[in-house]
N, C-alpha and C positions, 0 to 999 in steps of 0.2 A: 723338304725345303733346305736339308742339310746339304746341299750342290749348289744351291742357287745362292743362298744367303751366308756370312760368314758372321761369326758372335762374337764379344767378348766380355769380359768381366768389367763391370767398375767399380767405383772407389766403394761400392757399397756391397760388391760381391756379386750382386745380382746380373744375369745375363742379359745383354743389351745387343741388339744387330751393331754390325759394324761397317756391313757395306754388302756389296753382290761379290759373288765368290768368281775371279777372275779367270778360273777354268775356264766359266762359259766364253770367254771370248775365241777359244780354240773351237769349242762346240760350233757357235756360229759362221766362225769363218771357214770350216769344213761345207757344214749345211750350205753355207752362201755359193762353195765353190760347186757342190755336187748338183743343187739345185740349178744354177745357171747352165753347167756344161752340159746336162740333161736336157736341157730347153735347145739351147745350142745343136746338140744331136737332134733332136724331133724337129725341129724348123729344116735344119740340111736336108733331110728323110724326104720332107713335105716339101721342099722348096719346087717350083714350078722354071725347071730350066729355060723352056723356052715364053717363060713373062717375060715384059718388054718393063722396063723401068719408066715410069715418070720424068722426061728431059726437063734439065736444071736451067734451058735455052728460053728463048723466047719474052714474054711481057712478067715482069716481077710482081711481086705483092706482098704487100708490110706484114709481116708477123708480130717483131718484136720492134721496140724500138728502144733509140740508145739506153733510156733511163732504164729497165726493165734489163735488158743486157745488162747491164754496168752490176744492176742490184741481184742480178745470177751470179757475177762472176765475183762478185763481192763477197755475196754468200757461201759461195761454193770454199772460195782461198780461204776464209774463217772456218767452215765447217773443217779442212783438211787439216788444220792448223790446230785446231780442238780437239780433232783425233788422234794427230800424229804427239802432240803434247800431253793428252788423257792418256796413252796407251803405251808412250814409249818408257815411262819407267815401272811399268808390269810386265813388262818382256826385256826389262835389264836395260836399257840406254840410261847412261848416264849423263843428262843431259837440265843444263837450269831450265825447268821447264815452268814454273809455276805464273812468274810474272809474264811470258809470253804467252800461257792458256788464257788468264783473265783477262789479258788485254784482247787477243783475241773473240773474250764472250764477251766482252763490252762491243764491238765491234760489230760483230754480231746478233748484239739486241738492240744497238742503234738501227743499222739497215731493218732489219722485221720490223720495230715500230714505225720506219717512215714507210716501207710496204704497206704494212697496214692500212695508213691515213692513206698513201697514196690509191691500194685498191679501194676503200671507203667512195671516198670520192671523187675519184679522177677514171677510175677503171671499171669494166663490166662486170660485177658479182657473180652475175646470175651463170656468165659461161665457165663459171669453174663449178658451179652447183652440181651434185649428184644426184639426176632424176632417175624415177624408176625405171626408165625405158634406157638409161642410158647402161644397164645393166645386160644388156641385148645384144650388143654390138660385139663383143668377144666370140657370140656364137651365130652373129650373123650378118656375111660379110658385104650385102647387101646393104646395110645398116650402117649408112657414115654420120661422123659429130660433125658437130661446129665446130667451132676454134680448136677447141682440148678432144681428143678422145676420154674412153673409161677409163684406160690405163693412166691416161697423164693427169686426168682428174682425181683420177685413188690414188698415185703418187704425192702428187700434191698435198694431200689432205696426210695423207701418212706422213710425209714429214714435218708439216707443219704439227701436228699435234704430238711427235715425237723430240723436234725440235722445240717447241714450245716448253715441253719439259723437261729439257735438257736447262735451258731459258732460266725457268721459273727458280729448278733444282740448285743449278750455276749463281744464279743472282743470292739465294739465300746462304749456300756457300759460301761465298765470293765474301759477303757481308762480319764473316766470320774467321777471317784471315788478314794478318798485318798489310796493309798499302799504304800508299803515299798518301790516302787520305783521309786515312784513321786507324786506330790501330788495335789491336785483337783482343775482345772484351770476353770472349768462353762463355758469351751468355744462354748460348741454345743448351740445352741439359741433354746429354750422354745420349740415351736414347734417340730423341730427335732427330740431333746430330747425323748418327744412324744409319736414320730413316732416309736421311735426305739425301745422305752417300748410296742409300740402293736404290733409290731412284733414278738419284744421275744417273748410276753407275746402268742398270737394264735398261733407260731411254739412250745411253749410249753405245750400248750393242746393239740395240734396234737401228738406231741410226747410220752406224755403220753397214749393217746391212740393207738398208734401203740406198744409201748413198752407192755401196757395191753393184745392188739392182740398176740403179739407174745410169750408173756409168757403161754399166755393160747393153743396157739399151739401146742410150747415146751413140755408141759404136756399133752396133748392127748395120748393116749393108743398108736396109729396107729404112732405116730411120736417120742416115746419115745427113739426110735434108733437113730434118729439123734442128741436130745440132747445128750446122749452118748457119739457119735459121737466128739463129741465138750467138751467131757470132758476128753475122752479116745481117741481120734482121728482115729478110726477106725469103719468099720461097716461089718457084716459078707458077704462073697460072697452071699451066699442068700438072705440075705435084699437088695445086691445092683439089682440084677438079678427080684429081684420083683417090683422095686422102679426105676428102671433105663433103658437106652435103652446104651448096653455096649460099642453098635457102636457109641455114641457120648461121651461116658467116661468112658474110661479103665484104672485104677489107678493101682500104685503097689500095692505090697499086705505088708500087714502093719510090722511091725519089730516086 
């Protein structure tokens, strides 16, 4: 545990966690890169030169639409904002970072909670649920989703519960730091404290690397329609007809 977590003494002597030992962010970002460029290699390997791509031409169909857009890219400029301000004074920027991180997780747990209400009740649940069969589809290609695949469905859920504790972590921090709307009480005890620093601190290297996963996704040749998607909120009836099984998601067609 002595790599992972860092200690230190307080006013009583006794050894307290102090936070996650910031080596691992090297650790990670190696593995992130060796991992991907790997996948990268075996796709090129496997890649089918003469497949015919899915044409972007033809009748459209809604994907996404503005609000859902808006609350990705919302998300996404907070997430970057919360990385590039958590990380740049551990690798030396000197940089006032502190009141533009929190504003940023304020920011960013406003949007989640209107996602939230808005998925609750305005949005289909059940097409982001993780069923058993949808475990299938990675090894068989035969096997198309509805709306989400398994990949964009276990992305999903991995940052949400990753993000959620960065959230949770961020809020009771945040709580415990002078601002403009109360000011620094030192009520959490040593320990706690801590605790709640190694948690940010490991839900923040997770996130970094899922956020790394998913950008590098995003830019794949083969999935460049869906970022599209998400920027234009539509995708052609043929990408979906090759990409989709229409019996589990039949959208309108786009405006």
């Amino acid at each position: 545990m002595g790599e992972i977590v860092r200690y230190k003494r307080d006013v009583w002597g006794e050894e307290v966690i102090l936070g996650v030992s910031w080596d691992l962010l090297w650790v990670v970002a190696v593995a992130v890169l060796v991992l991907l460029a790997a996948h990268a290699i075996i796709m090129a390997a496997l890649a089918n030169k003469k497949m015919d791509k899915p044409s972007a031409e033809g009748r459209r169909v809604s994907r996404h639409d503005v609000f859902d857009r808006a609350f990705h890219w919302i998300t996404a400029l907070a997430i970057f904002v919360l990385i590039i301000t958590g990380v740049a004074p551990i690798i030396g920027l000197r940089i006032a970072w502190l009141n533009i991180h929190w504003i940023s997780g304020c920011i960013l747990t406003l949007v989640v909670v209107l996602h939230i209400i808005r998925a609750i009740f305005w949005q289909d649940l059940k097409a982001m649920i993780l069923s058993p069969t949808d475990f299938g589809e990675p090894f068989d290609s035969a096997q198309k989703p509805g709306k989400y695949s398994f990949e964009q469905k276990g992305m999903h859920w991995g940052i949400t519960l990753v993000a959620g504790t960065v959230i949770v972590t961020g809020v009771i921090l945040f709580l415990q730091i002078d601002t403009p709307f109360w000011d620094r009480t030192n009520s959490m005890a040593e320990s706690q404290l801590g605790l709640m620093f190694l948690l940010h601190g490991l839900s923040t290297l997770a996130l970094i690397a899922l956020v790394a996963t998913h950008i590098y996704f995003a830019l794949r040749p083969e999935k460049l329609f869906y970022t599209r998607s998400m920027i234009k909120g539509w995708i052609s009836e043929e990408e979906m007809a090759a990409n989709h099984d229409t019996s589990k998601w039949s959208p309108k067609e786009a405006e």
